[in-house]
C-alpha positions as CSV (number, residue, x, y, z in Angstrom):
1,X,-1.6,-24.6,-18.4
2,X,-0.8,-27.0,-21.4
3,X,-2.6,-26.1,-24.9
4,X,-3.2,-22.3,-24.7
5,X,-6.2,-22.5,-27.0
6,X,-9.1,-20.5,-27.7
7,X,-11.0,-23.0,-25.8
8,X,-9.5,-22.5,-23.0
9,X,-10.4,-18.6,-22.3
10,X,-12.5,-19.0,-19.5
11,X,-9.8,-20.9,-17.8
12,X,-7.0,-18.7,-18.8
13,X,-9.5,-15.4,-17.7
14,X,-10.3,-16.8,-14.0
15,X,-6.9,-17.2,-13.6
16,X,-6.2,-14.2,-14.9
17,X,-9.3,-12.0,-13.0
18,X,-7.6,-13.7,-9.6
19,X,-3.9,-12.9,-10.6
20,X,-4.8,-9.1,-11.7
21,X,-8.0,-8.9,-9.1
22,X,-10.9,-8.0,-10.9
23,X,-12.6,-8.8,-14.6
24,X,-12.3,-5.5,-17.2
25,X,-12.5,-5.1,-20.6
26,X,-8.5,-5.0,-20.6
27,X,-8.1,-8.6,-18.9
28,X,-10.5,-10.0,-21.1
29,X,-8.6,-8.5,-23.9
30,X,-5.4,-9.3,-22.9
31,X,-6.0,-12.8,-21.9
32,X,-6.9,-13.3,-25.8
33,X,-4.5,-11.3,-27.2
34,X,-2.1,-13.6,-25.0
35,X,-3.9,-16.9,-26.5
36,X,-3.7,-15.6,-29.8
37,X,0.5,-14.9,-29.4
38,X,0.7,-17.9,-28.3
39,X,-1.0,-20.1,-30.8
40,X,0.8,-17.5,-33.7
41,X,4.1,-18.2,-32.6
42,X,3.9,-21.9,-31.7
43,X,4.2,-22.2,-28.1
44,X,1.7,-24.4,-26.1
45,X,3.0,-24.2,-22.7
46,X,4.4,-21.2,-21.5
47,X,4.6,-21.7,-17.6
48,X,6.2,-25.1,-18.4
49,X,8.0,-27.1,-21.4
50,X,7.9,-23.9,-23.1
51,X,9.2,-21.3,-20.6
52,X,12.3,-20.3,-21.8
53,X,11.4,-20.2,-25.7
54,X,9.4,-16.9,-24.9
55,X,10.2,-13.1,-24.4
56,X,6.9,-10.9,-24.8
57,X,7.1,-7.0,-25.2
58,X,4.0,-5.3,-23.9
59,X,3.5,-2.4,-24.6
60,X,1.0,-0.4,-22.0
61,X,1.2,-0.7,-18.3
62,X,-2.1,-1.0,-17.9
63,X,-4.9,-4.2,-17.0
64,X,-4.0,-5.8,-20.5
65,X,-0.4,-6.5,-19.2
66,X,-1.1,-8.4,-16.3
67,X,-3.5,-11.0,-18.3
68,X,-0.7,-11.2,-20.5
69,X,1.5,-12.1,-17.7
70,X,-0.8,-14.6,-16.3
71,X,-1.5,-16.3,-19.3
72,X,2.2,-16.5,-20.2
73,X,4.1,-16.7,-17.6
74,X,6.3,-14.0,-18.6
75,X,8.2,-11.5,-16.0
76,X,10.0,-7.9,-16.2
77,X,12.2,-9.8,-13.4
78,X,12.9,-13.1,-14.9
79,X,13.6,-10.9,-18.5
80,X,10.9,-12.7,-20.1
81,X,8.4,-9.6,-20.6
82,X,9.7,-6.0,-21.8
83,X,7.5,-3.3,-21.1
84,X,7.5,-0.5,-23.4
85,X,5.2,2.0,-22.8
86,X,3.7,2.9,-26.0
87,X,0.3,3.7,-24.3
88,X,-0.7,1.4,-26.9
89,X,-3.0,-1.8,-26.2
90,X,-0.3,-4.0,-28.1
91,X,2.5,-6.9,-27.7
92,X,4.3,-8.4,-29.6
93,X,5.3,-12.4,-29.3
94,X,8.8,-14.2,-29.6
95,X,9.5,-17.7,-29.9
96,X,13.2,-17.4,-29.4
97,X,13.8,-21.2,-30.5
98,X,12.1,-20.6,-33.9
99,X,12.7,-17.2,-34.1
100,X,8.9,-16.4,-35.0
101,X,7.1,-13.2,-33.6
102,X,4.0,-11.5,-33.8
103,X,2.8,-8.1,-33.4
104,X,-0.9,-8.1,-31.5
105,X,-2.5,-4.9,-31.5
106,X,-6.3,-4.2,-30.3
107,X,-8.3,-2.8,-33.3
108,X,-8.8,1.0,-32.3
109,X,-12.9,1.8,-32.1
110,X,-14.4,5.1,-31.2
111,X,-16.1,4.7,-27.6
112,X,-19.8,4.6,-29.2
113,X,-18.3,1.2,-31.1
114,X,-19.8,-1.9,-29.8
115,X,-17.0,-4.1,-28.8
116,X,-17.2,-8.0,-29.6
117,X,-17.1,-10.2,-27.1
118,X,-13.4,-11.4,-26.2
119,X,-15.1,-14.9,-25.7
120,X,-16.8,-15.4,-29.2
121,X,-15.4,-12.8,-31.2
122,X,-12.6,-13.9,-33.9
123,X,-9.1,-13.2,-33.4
124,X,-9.0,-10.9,-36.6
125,X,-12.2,-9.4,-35.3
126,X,-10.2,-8.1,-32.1
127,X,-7.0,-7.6,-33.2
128,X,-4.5,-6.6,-36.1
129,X,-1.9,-9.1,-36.0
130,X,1.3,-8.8,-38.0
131,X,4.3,-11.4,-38.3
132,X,7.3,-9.3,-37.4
133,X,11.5,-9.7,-36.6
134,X,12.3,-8.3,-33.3
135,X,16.4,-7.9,-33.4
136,X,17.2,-9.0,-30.3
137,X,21.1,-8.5,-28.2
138,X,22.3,-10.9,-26.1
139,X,22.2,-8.5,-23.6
140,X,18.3,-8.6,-23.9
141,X,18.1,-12.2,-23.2
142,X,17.0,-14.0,-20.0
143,X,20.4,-14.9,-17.5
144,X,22.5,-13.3,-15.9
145,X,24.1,-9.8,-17.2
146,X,26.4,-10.0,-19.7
147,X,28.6,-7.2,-19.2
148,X,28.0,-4.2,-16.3
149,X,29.5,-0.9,-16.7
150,X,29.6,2.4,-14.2
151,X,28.4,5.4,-14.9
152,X,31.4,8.0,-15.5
153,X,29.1,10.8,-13.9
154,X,26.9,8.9,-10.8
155,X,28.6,6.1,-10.6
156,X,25.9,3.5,-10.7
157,X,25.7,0.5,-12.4
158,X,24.3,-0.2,-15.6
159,X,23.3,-3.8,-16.8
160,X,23.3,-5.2,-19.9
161,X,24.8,-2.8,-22.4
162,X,22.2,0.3,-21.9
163,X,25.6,2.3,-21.0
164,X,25.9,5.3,-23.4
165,X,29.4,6.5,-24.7
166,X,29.2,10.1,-25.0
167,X,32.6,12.7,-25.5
168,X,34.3,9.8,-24.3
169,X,32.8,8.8,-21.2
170,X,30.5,6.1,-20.6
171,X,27.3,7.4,-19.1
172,X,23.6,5.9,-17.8
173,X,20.8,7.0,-20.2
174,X,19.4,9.7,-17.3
175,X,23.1,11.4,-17.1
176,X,23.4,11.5,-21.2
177,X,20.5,12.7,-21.6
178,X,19.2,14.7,-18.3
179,X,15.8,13.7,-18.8
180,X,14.7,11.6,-15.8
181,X,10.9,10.6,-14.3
182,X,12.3,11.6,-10.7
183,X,14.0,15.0,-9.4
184,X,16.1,14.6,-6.7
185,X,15.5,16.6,-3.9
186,X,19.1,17.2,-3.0
């Protein structure tokens, strides 16, 4: 949709309630948080003309994400959206062309705190927003990988320059550093 705007929300929300499959207090949320992003950073049409100025980090995995997605556009898969789980109900915005970015954060209230409305409330009402530079490798960009590299210990591959060099091998982050979120069973 051209001209993410605040004007726009209930647009931008439907879509998002149908892409994520139900209406909660984190789509509405992250739908604005999206709009906001987007107007700080100066991009107006994410899913179009705009697509590949854009890289958002997220940084829960939880309903807030997917509005972000729908309203943006962005992917894990197409290496427009990072997800690092902070656990905190926060993203930051990148206009890679202009090299702007913003920080979004929902304002923390206790749950006895009325929340304002995502559809009348002010953005600084919501949210703390602060301008911020996100170093970013080529290696993080959107494209194909530029370099690969196998792991001296498993042998698997590992994209895009998250190999480790350790004692003079070059190891996957899991082998380096033993800590996993699986276990194998054999």
């Amino acid at each position: 949709m051209k001209n993410i705007s605040t004007e726009n929300y209930a647009t931008l929300l439907e879509e998002a309630v149908t892409f994520h499959g139900h209406v909660c207090g984190g789509i509405e949320s992250g739908t604005r948080m999206a709009i906001c992003g987007l107007q700080r950073i100066g991009i107006s049409d994410p899913k179009g003309a705009d697509r590949k100025k854009l890289i958002v980090f997220v940084e829960i995995d939880r309903c807030a994400t997917d509005a972000i997605m729908s309203v943006t556009g962005c992917r894990p898969g197409k290496r427009t959206m990072k997800i690092v789980d902070y656990g905190k109900m926060a993203a930051t915005f990148i206009n890679l062309e202009s090299g702007n970015a913003v920080r979004i954060a929902s304002k923390g209230r206790n749950d006895s705190d009325e929340r304002p409305d995502c559809a009348t409330a002010t953005d600084d009402e919501l949210f703390s927003i602060t301008e911020v530079e996100v170093p970013l490798r080529p290696e993080d960009l959107p494209g194909k990988p530029v370099r690969t590299a196998l792991c001296d210990r498993c042998s698997e591959k590992i994209l895009d320059g998250r190999e480790m060099e350790h004692q003079g091998e070059t190891l996957c982050r899991p082998c380096q550093t033993g800590i996993r979120y699986y276990v194998p069973l054999t």
